[in-house]
Every structure is written in C-alpha cells, then in structure tokens.
C-alpha positions as CSV (number, residue, x, y, z in Angstrom):
1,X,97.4,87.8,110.2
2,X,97.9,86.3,106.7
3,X,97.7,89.6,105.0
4,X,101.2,90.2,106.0
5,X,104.7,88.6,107.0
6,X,104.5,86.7,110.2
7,X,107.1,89.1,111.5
8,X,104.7,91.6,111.0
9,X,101.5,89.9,111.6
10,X,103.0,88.5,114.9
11,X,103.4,92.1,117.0
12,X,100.3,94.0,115.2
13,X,96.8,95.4,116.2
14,X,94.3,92.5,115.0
15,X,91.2,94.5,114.5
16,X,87.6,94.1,112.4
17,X,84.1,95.4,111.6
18,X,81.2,94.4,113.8
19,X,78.1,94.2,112.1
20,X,77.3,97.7,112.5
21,X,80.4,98.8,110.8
22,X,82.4,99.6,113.9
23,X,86.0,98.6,114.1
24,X,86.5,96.2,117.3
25,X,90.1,95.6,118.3
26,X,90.3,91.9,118.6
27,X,93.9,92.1,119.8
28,X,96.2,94.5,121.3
29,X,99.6,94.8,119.2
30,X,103.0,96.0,120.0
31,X,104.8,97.0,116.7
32,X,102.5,100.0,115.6
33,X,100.9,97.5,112.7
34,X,97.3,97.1,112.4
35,X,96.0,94.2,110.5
36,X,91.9,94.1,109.3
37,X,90.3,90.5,109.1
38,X,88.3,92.2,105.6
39,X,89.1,96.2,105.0
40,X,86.3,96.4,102.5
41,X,83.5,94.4,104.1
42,X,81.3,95.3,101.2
43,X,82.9,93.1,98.8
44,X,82.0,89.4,99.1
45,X,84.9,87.1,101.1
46,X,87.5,88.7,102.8
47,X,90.1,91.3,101.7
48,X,92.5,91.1,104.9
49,X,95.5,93.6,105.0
50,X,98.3,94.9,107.2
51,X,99.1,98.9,107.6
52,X,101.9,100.9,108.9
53,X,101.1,103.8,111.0
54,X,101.2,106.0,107.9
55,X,98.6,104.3,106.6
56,X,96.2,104.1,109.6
57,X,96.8,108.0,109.2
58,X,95.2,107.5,105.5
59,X,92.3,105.0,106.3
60,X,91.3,107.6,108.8
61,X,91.8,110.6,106.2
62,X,89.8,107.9,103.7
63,X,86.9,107.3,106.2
64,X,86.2,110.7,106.8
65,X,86.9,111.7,103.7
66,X,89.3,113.6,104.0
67,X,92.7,114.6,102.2
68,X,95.3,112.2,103.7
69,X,98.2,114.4,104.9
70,X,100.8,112.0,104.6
71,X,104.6,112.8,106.0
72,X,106.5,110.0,104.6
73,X,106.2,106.3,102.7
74,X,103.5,104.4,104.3
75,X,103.9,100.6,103.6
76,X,100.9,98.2,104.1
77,X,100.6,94.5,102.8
78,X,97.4,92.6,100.8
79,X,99.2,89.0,100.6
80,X,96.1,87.5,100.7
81,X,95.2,89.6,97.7
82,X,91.6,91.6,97.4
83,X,88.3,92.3,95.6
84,X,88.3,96.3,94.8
85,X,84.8,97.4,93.2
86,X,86.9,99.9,91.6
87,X,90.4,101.3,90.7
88,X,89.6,105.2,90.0
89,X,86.5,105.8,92.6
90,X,87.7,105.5,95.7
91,X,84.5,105.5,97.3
92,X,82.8,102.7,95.4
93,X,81.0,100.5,97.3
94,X,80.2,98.0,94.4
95,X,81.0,97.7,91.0
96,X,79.6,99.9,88.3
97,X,76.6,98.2,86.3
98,X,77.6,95.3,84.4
99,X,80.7,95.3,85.9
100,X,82.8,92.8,88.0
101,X,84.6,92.7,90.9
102,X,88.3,93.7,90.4
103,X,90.6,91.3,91.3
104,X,94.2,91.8,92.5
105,X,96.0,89.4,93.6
106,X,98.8,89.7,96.4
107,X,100.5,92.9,96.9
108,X,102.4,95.6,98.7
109,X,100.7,99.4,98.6
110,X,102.7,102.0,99.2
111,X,102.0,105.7,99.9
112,X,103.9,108.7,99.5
113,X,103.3,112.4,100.6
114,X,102.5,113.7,97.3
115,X,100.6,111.4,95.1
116,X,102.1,113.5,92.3
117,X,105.1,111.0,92.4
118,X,103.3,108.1,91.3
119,X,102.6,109.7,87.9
120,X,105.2,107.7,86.1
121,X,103.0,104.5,86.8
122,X,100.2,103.6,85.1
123,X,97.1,103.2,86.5
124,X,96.1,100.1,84.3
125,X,95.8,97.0,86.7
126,X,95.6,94.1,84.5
127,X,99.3,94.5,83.4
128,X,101.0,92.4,86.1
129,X,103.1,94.9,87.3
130,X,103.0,98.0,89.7
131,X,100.2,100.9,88.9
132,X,98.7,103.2,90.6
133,X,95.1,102.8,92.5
134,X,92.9,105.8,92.7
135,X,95.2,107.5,90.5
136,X,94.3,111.5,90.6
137,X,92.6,111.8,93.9
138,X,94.4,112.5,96.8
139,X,93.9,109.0,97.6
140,X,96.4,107.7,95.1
141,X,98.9,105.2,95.8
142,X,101.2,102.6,94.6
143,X,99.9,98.7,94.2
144,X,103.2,96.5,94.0
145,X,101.8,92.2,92.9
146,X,104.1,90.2,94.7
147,X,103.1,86.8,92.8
148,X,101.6,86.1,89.5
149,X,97.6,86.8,89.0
C-alpha cells in the first residue's frame, strides 16, 4: 500500500507472487487499483507499485508478451521507488555483466496508446527528470520522479 496515495492504496486489489511465481490476491479491492507487494521479484528488496486498470491491461500484455493494446493514459504509482535491471530490455531479469542495479527513485509511470508520443522525452534516467522506460518497444512509457534521487 505504500506504493501509492492512501486514497488510492486504501480501496485497491492488494496482490503478490507466491513462491512459484503465481500472483495470490491478498486482498479484495473496490476502486479498480491493484497494488503488488514487489512487481519485479527478481531484483533484490522490494519494488511495490500501484496500477490503474490500464495498466493491469499492460502487465498482462508484458507477461505474455504481448503488444499492449492500450485505449487511453494508464497511470500507476512507484512511491516507494524500484530496482529495474534495465531501462531498454524490457525482459531483463538481471543486469547485464558488470552492471548494476538501476535505481529510480519514487515515481509516477504513465502510459499512452501509442508509445510514439513519448518520443520528445529522453530515455536517459539519471537526469532527474521524466524519460522514457523501454523506449522503442511497444512497451514504452513515461517515468515521472516525484522527489529528488
């Protein structure tokens, strides 16, 4: 419930991986939010967010893997921030070689129908302001910081 407003958090779907990788619903919501206790159970702690309806539609697209067909903005919070093992490969599990966990800190994603729209933004995460995760795929969309890194 920390991953988003307690407005939010208050009304929404409280749900987690068991250890066989099976979401469990650990509480029934009423305001069409979903909330996972850790969304990428691969990285070490805990990377809890918050997702509208449009973006349950795009974690089911993403776990099939699938191309997300996406009607309108999708909002979903991270407040808790998260540990991505990267910001181009969607499906990476861990970091390349070498490399380290990415850090963001807290933020608001945001999806739109055609990731096209995001192009403006860059995908460069380190600058402290909004870029794009994932940018070219069809999994693109829009990582907003809400508080410095």
């Amino acid at each position: 419930m920390s991953a988003a407003p307690p407005a939010i958090a208050s009304g929404a779907t409280i749900m987690d991986f068991d250890a066989s990788g099976k979401l469990v619903e650990l509480r029934a919501g009423t305001n069409g939010w979903l909330c996972l206790a850790d969304d990428s159970p691969a990285a070490p702690g805990d990377s809890p967010d918050c997702v509208d309806q449009r973006w349950q539609q795009w974690f089911d697209a993403y776990e099939k893997r699938e191309v997300p067909n996406i009607s309108g903005v999708g909002m979903a919070y991270m407040l808790q921030g998260s540990l991505t093992a990267s910001n181009t490969d969607p499906f990476a599990e861990t970091p390349p070689d070498g490399a380290a966990w990415i850090v963001d800190g807290p933020h608001v994603m945001v999806i739109v129908p055609n990731p096209a729209m995001l192009d403006a933004f860059p995908a460069d995460h380190s600058t402290g302001g909004p870029y794009v995760m994932y940018k070219g795929t069809p999994y693109a969309h829009l990582m907003v910081p809400v508080s410095p890194r």
